[in-house]
C-alpha positions as CSV (number, residue, x, y, z in Angstrom):
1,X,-51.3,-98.0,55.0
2,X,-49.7,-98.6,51.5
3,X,-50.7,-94.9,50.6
4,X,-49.1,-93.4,54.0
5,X,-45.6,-95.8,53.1
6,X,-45.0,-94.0,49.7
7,X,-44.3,-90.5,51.6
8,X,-40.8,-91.5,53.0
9,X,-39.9,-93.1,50.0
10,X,-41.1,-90.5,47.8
11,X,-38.9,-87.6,49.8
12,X,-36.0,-89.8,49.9
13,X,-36.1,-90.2,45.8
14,X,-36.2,-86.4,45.9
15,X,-33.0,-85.5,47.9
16,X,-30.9,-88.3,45.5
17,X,-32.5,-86.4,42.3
18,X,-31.3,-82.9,43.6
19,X,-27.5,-83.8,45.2
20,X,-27.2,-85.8,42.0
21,X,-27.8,-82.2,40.2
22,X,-25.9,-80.3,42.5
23,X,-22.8,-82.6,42.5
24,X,-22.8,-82.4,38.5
25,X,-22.7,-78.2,38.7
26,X,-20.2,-78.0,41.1
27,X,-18.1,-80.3,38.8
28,X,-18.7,-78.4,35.8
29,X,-17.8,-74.7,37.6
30,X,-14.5,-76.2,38.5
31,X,-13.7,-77.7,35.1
32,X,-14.2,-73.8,33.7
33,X,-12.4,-72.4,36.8
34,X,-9.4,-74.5,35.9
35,X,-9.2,-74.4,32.3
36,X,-6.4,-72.2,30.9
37,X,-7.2,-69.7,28.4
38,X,-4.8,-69.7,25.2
39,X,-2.0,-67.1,25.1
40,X,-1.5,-65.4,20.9
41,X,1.9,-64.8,20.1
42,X,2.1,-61.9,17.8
43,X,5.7,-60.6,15.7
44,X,5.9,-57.5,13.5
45,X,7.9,-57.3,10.5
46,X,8.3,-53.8,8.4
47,X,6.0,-53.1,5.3
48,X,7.6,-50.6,2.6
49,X,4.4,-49.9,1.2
50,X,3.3,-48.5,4.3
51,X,6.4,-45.3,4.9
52,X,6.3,-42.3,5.0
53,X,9.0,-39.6,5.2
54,X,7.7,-36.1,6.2
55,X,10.0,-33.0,6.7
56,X,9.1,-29.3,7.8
57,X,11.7,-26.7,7.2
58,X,11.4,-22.8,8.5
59,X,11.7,-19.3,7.3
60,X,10.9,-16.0,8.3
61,X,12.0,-14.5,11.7
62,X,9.1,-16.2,13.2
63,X,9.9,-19.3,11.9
64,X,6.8,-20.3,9.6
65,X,6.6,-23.8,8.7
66,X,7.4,-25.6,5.2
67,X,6.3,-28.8,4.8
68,X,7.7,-31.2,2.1
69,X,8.0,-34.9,1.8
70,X,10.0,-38.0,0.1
71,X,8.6,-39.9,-1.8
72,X,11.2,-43.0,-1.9
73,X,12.8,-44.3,1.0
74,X,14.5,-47.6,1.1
75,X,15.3,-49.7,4.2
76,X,17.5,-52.8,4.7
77,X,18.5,-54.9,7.4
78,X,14.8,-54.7,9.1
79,X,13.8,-58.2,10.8
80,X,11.1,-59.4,12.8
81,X,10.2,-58.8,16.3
82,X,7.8,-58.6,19.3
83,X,7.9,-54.1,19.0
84,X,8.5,-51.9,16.7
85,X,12.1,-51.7,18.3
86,X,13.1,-54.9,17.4
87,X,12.2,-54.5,14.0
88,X,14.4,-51.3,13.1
89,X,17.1,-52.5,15.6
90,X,19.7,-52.9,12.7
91,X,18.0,-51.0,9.9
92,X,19.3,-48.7,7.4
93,X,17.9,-46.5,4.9
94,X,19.0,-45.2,1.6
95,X,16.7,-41.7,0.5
96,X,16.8,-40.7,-3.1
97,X,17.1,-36.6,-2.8
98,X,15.4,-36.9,-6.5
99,X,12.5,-37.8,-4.8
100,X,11.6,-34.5,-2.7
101,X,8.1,-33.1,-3.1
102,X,6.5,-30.1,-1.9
103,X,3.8,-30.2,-3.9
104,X,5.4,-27.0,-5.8
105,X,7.7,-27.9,-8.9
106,X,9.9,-25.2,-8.9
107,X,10.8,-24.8,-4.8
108,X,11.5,-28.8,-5.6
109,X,14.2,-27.8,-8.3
110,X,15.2,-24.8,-6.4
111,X,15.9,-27.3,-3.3
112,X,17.6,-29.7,-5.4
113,X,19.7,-27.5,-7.3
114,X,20.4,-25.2,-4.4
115,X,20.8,-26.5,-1.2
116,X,22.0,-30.0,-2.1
117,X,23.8,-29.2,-4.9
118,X,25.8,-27.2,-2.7
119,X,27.0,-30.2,-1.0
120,X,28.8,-33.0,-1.3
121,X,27.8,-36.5,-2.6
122,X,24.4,-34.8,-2.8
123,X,22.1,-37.5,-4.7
124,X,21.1,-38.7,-1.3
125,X,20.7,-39.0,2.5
126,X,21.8,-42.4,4.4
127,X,21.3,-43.7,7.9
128,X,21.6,-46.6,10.3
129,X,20.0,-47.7,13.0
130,X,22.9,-47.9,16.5
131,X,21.1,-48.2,19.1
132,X,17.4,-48.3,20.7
133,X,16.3,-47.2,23.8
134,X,13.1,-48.0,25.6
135,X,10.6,-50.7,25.7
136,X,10.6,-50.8,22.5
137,X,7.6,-49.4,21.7
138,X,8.4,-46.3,23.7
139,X,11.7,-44.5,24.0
140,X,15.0,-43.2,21.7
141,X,16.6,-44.1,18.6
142,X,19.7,-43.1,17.7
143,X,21.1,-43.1,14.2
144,X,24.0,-42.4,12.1
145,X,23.0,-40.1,9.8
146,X,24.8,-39.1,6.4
147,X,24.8,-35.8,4.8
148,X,27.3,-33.6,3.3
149,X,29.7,-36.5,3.2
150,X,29.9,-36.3,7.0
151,X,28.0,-39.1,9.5
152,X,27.0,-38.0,12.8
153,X,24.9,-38.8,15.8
154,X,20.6,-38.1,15.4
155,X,18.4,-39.3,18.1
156,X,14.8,-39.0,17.2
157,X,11.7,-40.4,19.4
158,X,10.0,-43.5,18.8
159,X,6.7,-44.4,19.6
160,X,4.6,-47.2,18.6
161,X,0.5,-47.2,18.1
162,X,-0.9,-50.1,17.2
163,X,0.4,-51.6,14.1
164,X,1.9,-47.8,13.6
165,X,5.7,-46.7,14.4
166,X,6.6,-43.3,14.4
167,X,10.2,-41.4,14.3
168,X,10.1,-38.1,15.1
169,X,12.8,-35.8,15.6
170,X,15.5,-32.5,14.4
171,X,18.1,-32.0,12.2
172,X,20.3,-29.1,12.6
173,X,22.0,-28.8,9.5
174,X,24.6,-26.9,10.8
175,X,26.3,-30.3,12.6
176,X,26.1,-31.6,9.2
177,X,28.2,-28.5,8.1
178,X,25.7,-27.5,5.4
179,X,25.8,-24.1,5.8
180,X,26.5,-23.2,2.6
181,X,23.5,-24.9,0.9
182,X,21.5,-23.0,3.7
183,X,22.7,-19.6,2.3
184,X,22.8,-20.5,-1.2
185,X,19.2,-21.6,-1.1
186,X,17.7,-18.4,0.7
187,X,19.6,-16.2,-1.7
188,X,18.1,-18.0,-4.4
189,X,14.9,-17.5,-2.9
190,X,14.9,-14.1,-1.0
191,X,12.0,-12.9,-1.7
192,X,10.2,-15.7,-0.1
193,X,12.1,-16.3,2.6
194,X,11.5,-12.2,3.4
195,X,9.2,-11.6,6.0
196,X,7.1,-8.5,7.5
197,X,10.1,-6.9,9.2
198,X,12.3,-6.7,5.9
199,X,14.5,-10.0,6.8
200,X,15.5,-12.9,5.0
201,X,15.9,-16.0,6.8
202,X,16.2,-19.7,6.7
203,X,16.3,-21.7,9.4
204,X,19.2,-24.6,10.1
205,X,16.4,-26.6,11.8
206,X,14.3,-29.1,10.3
207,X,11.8,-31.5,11.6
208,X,11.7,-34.7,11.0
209,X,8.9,-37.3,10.8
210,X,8.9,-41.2,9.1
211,X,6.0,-43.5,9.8
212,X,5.4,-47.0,8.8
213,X,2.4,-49.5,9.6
214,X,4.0,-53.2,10.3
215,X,2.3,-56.3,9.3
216,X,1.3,-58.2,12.2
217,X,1.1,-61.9,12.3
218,X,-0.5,-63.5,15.1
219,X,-0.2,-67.2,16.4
């Protein structure tokens, strides 16, 4: 009789032992399910060490690419921010034309001596930053850019990958009125600037690239 009272109380010590276990897993799931995950708030700021100014000019009739560089560029007024927008909202920049490289010595002097010292105030190009257009990673630029003693309008694109921001865009040289440096320069360098059907031609169009990687600070 004792053995045949132990079944009842044995199944009853069972179903405590598993609803306990049950009610302790359904208590944990929602303690995960409500527990909010923790949001990084990141801000860019500009790195000098990091930029880059690339240029590509054109000659020939079918407008064969030139590519050159500057090797100083300095930029002001730069301030930290969630894009790459907010960062070069109020910038300016300052570029040495001393500082040209095209990996050939003597088309460096040429370019110095005769396309920019055709013009005036020609130890260097200026800009600033007037507006920004976009999401700030993604969209429009313009600048007032300074060459020749005149300032005028240059909208380039900006877009933003990673870390990376990028401003690419043309200058037309000739709404910077520097069509005498244009022709000074290819007669200076004729020869080179003659291509397979007898012509000698420099183009006013030059492209335009600057890239910098931001530092990125995380909290």
């Amino acid at each position: 009789m004792q053995f045949k009272n132990t079944i009842p109380y044995f199944a009853l010590a069972s179903m405590l032992v598993f609803t306990a276990c049950g009610g302790g897993t359904e208590k944990k799931a929602t303690e995960e399910e409500t527990k909010t995950p923790e949001v990084q708030t990141c801000v860019y700021s500009y790195d000098a060490a990091t930029t880059a100014v690339n240029w590509t000019a054109y000659k020939f009739t079918e407008a064969v690419g030139v590519n050159g560089k500057f090797d100083q560029i300095e930029v002001t007024e730069t301030q930290e921010g969630k894009t790459g927008g907010e960062v070069i909202a109020q910038a300016s920049f300052n570029i040495p034309i001393s500082s040209i490289n095209t990996a050939n010595p003597d088309r460096d002097k040429k370019i110095q001596e005769f396309f920019f010292g055709s013009l005036e105030q020609s130890a260097q190009m200026t800009g600033k930053v007037v507006k920004v257009e976009g999401d700030g990673s993604t969209g429009k630029v313009t600048l007032d850019f300074t060459l020749n003693s005149l300032t005028q309008p240059l909208e380039v694109d900006m877009t933003m990958s990673g870390d990376t921001l990028k401003l690419n865009g043309i200058i037309n040289l000739d709404n910077w009125s520097a069509q005498g440096g244009i022709e000074s320069l290819n007669k200076a360098c004729k020869d080179l600037h003659t291509g397979a059907d007898g012509k000698s031609v420099l183009w006013p169009e030059v492209k335009i690239s600057i890239h910098t990687v931001l530092k990125k600070n995380c909290q």
